[in-house]
N, C-alpha and C positions, 0 to 999 in steps of 0.2 A: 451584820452588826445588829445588835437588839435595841432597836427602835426606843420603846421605852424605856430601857436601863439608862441610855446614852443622855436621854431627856432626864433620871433624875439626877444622874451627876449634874447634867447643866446647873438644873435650879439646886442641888447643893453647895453647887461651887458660888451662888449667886452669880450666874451668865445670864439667865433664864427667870420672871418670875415665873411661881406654879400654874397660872391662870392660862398665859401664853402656851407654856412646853400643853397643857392640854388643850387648849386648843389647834394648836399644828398636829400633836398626832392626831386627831381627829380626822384631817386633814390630809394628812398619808394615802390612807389609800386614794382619794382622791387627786391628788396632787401627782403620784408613782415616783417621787422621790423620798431619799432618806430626810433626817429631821435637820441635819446641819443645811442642807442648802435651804429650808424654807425658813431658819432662821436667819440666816443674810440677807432671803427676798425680804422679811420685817425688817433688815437692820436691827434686829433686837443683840447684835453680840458682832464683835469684829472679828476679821478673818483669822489675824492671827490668834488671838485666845479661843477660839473655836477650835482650830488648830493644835494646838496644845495642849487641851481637853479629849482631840481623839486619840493622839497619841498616848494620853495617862489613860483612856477607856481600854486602849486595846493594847495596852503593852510595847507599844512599837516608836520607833522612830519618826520623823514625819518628813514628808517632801514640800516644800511651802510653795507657794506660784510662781518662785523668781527660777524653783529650779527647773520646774516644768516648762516654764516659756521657752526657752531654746533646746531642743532635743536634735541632739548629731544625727543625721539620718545613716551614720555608720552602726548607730547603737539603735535605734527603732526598727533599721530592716530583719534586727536576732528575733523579734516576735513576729511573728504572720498579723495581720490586720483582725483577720475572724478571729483566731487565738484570742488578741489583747479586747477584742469585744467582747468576747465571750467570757470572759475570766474579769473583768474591770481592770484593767492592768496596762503601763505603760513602761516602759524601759527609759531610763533618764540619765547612768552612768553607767561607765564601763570601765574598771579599773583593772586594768591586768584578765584575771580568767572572773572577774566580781562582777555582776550584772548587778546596779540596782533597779530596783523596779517600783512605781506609784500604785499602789493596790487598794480598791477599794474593800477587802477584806486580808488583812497584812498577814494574821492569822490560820490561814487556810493554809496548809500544809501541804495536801496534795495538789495545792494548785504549782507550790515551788517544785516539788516533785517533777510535775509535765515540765514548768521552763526549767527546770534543770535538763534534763533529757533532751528537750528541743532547742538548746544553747549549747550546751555542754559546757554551761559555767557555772558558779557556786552563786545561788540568785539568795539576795537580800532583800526582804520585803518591805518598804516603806507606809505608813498608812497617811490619806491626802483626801481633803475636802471633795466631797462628790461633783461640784461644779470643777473643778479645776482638776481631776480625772476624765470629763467630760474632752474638758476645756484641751486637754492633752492629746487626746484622742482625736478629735477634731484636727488639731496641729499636726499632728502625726500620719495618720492614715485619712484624713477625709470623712470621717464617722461622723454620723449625723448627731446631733443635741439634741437632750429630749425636750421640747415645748416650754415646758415650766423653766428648764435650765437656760435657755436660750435669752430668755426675760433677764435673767442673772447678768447674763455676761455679753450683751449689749456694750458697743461701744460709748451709747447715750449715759452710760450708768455708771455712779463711782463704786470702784468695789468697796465692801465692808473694808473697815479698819484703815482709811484715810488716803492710802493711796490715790493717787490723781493719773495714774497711768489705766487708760482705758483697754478693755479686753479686747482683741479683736476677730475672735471668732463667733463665726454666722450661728444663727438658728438652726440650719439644717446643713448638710452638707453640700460641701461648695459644687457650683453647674460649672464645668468647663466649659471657656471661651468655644463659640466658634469660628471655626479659621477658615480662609477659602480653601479652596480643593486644589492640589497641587500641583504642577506643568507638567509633570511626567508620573508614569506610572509607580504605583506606590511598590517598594521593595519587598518583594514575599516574604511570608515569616520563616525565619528557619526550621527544618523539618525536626519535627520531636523526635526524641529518641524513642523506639518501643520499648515496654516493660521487659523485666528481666523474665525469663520464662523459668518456669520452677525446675525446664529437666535440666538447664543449663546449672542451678545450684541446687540442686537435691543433695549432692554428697557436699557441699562445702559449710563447715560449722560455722557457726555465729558466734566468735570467738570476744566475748566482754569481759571486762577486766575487775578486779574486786572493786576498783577503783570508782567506775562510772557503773557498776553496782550501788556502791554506795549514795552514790549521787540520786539513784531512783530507786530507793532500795524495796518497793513494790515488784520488781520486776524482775526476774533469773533469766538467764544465758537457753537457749533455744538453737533448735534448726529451720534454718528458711527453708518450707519447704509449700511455700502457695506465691501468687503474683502479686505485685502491690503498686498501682496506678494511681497517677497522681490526682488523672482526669476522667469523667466519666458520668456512668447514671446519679442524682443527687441520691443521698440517703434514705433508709427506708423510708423513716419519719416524714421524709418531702415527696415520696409516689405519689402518682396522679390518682382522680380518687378513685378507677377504677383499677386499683389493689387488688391482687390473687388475693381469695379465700381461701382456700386448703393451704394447710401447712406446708405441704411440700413447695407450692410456688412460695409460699411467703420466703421458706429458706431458700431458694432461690434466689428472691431479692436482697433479703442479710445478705447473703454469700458475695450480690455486686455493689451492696453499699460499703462494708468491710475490707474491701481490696482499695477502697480510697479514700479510707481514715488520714485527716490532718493532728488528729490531737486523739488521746486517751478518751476525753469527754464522746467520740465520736463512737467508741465501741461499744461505751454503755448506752448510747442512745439507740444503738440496732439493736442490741438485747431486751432491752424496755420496751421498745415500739414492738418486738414480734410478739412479747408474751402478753402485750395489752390485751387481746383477745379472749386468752386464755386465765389469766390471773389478774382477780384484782386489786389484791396489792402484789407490786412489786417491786425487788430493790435490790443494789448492787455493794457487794462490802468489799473492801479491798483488804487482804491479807500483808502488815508492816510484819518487821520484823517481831514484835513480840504480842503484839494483838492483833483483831480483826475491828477494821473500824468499816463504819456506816461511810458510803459514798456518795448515793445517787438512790433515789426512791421513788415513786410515784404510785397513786390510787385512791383506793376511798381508808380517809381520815390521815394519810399518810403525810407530814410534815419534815420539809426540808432538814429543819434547823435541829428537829427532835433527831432524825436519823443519824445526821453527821455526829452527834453527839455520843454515839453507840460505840462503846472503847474494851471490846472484851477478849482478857489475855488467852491465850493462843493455849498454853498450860492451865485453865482452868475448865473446869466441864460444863458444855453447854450443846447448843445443836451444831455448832462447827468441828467440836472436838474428834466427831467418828472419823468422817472426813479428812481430815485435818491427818489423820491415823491410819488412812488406808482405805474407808470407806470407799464404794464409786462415787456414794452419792448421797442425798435423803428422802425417803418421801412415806411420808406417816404422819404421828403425832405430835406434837412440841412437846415435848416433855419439860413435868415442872420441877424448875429445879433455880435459882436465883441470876444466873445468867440470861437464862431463856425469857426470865420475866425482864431484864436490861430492853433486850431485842423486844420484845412485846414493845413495853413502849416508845422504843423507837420508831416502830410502825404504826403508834396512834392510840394502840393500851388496847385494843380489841384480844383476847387469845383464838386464832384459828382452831377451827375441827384438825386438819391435816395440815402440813405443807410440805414445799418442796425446796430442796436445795441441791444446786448443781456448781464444782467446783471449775475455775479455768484453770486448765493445769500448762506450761510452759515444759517440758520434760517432766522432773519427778518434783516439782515446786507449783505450789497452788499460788497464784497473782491475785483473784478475785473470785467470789461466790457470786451468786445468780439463784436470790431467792421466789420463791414468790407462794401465796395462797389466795381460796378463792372466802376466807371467814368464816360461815358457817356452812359451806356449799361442800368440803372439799375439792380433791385435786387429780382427782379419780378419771375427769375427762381431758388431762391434759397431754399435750401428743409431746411424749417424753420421749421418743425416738429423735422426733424430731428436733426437740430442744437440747438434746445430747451432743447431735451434730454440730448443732449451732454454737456450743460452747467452745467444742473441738477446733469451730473455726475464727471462734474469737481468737483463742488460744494461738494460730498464724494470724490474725493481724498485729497484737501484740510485738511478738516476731517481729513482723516485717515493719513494723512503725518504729523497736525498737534500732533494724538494721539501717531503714532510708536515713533516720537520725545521726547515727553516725559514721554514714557515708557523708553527712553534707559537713559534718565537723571535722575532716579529715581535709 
C-alpha cells in the first residue's frame, strides 16, 4: 500500500490534519509500520473510519476486529503459519469451497494465486488495519507483534473508535507453560513416511484439470519427475556462511533447497539467492494468461513496488516476445523499443549494456522468466550452463509443489 497516497486521502477526507499525516510519515521508517496504525497509536482517527478509508483506497472489502477475533481453527489450519507470515494474511471464513481471507495487501493477485493452489478454494481478499492483522496472526498461529504494534494492542489500552473491550494479545509471541516431566516414558513419534522416489513416478502424468488451471492460471499441467521433501536442508538463502563458491556446488545447494519448497515465494527465493553473485540486478516475472507481470526483484536501484507494477502483454513486442516464440532464451542487448523501456523502469530506469533472460518452462508452457544484468559490466561472465540447469530444476519443483498441493486436497 503507498504510504503516502493512503496519508493524502486521510487528510482529504478530513481524518488527518496535513501537519500530523507529515509527520507520521516521517516516522515510518522509523517506526517499520504502515501509516494506519501510527494513526491510532495518536488517536488522531477511529478504527472504524480508518477502516473504511482502506477499504475506498484499495478497492476492497474490509474485515473489521469483531470478525478477526474468533478464527475457527478448522479455517486457520487451510494456511501454513510461514505462508500467512509471509504473505500478511489470515483466513477468517469459510463458506462452502470460499476462503475469505485478512490481507494486508487485498490487491495482490498473485498472492490469491498461491492460496488458491494451497487451498484449493476460490480465496476472496479482504483489506484490515495492520494492528488487527497482526492482532490475527498472533490469535492464530502464535506470531510474534512487532514492538510498535504491541503498544497498540495492549490490554491497558482502549482501542481507537470507543470500544471498551480490551485486546488481548501479547507483544511478542506467547512462552509456553512449563509442565513437569511425565511418569512414564514419552510415546515415540510416529515414523515419517519417506519421499516418493522419482523412479517410482517417472511414467505417471500429473493429470490437472482446466478447472484448478484456472484457479492458478500461472501454472500448466507437467510430469513429476524429481523428489519433493517436506523436510530437510533450510534454503539457499539460510546456508551457513560457509556457502560453496563455484557454481556448481551452489547448484547443488538450489537443487536441496528446491526439493522442499512450501510456497511459490520459495522457488524465487532460490533463483535470486544463486544469481546474487553473478547479477546485479535481478528479477522474477511471472507469465499470466495474457501478459508478463513483474514478480519478485532485487539489486542495485531495484524497487519492489516499481517491479510488481511491470504488465506487458504477451502479443506485443518486447524482450520476452522471442522467447515467448521459441527462443531458448536471451542473452545480448535490450533492444529499444516501448515495452523494453516499461521493464527498464521497472528495474529502477537504469538501461543495461547486455542482459539475460531465461524462461521456466513446465512442458511446452513458460510459468516464469529469470531475468537478470550486471548495468554497465555486462553478462559475459555469467555461468549460463549452470543457470540453465537451474531453471530446468525450478521447472520440477513447480511440478511437484503443484502435485503435494493436490494430494492434500484430495
Amino acid at each position: 500500500m503507498d504510504q503516502g497516497a493512503f496519508a493524502e486521502l486521510l487528510v482529504r477526507e478530513g481524518l488527518v490534519e496535513r501537519s500530523a499525516a507529515d509527520r507520521l510519515l516521517g516516522s515510518l521508517p522509523i517506526a517499520g509500520c504502515r501509516i494506519d496504525s501510527m494513526v491510532l497509536l495518536a488517536d488522531l482517527a477511529s478504527e472504524d473510519s480508518l477502516l473504511d478509508a482502506i477499504g475506498r483506497f484499495t478497492n476492497s472489502r474490509t474485515a473489521s476486529r469483531g470478525e478477526l477475533r474468533h478464527l475457527p481453527q478448522s479455517v486457520t489450519r487451510l494456511i501454513p503459519r510461514r505462508v500467512a507470515e509471509r504473505f500478511g494474511v489470515v483466513p477468517f471464513r469459510l463458506e462452502g469451497k470460499r476462503l475469505s481471507v485478512a490481507a494486508l495487501d487485498p490487491s495482490d493477485l498473485l498472492v490469491e494465486d498461491e492460496l488458491r493452489l494451497l487451498t484449493g478454494c476460490t480465496v476472496s481478499s479482504y483489506a484490515a488495519l495492520e494492528p488487527r492483522v497482526f492482532e490475527a496472526l498472533a490469535q492464530a498461529y502464535g506470531s510474534p507483534v512487532p514492538p510498535v504494534l504491541g503498544k497498540l494492542l495492549r490490554p491497558s489500552r482502549r482501542p481507537a473508535g470507543g470500544s471498551s473491550t480490551a485486546a488481548r494479545v501479547p507483544a511478542s509471541a506467547p512462552v509456553a507453560e512449563k509442565t513437569p516431566p511425565p511418569s512414564h516414558p514419552p510415546t515415540p513419534p510416529a515414523p515419517v513416511a519417506e519421499p516418493v522416489k522419482a523412479a517410482a513416478m517417472k511414467d505417471q502424468p500429473l493429470e490437472l484439470s482446466d478447472e484448478e488451471l484456472g484457479m492458478f492460471p500461472t501454472l500448466a499441467h507437467g510430469e513429476e519427475e524429481g523428489t519433493a521433501s517436506e523436510t530437510g536442508a533450510p534454503p539457499l538463502a539460510q546456508q551457513p556462511p560457509s556457502e560453496p563458491a563455484s557454481p556448481e556446488d551452489r547448484l547443488d545447494a538450489a537443487a536441496s533447497a528446491l526439493q522442499q519448497v512450501e510456497m511459490r515465494d520459495d522457488i524465487g527465493d532460490v533463483l535470486l539467492e544463486f544469481c546474487a553473485p553473478y547479477l546485479r540486478r535481478r528479477a522474477l516475472f511471472i507469465v499470466r494468461k495474457t501478459s508478463v507481470v513483474g514478480w519478485r526483484g532485487e539489486g542495485e536501484g531495484v524497487e519492489p513496488e516499481l517491479l510488481r507494477a511491470v504488465d506487458i502483454p504477451v502479443d506485443e513486442v518486447s524482450l520476452f516476445h522471442p522467447v515467448l516464440h521459441g527462443a531458448e532464451f536471451w542473452l545480448g542487448s535490450l533492444p529499444p523499443m516501448p515495452r523494453n523501456t516499461e521493464l527498464i523502469m521497472g528495474l529502477g530506469g537504469d538501461r543495461p549494456t547486455d542482459c539475460l533472460l531465461l524462461p521456466v518452462r513446465m512442458r511446452s508452457r513458460i510459468v516464469c522468466f529469470l531475468y537478470g544484468d550486471n548495468l554497465t559490466a555486462g553478462v559475459g561472465q555469467v555461468p549460463l550452463v549452470q543457470l540453465r540447469r537451474l531453471v530446468a530444476k525450478a521447472a520440477l519443483a513447480f511440478e511437484a509443489y503443484i502435485l503435494r498441493n493436490k494430494i492434500r486436497q484430495i
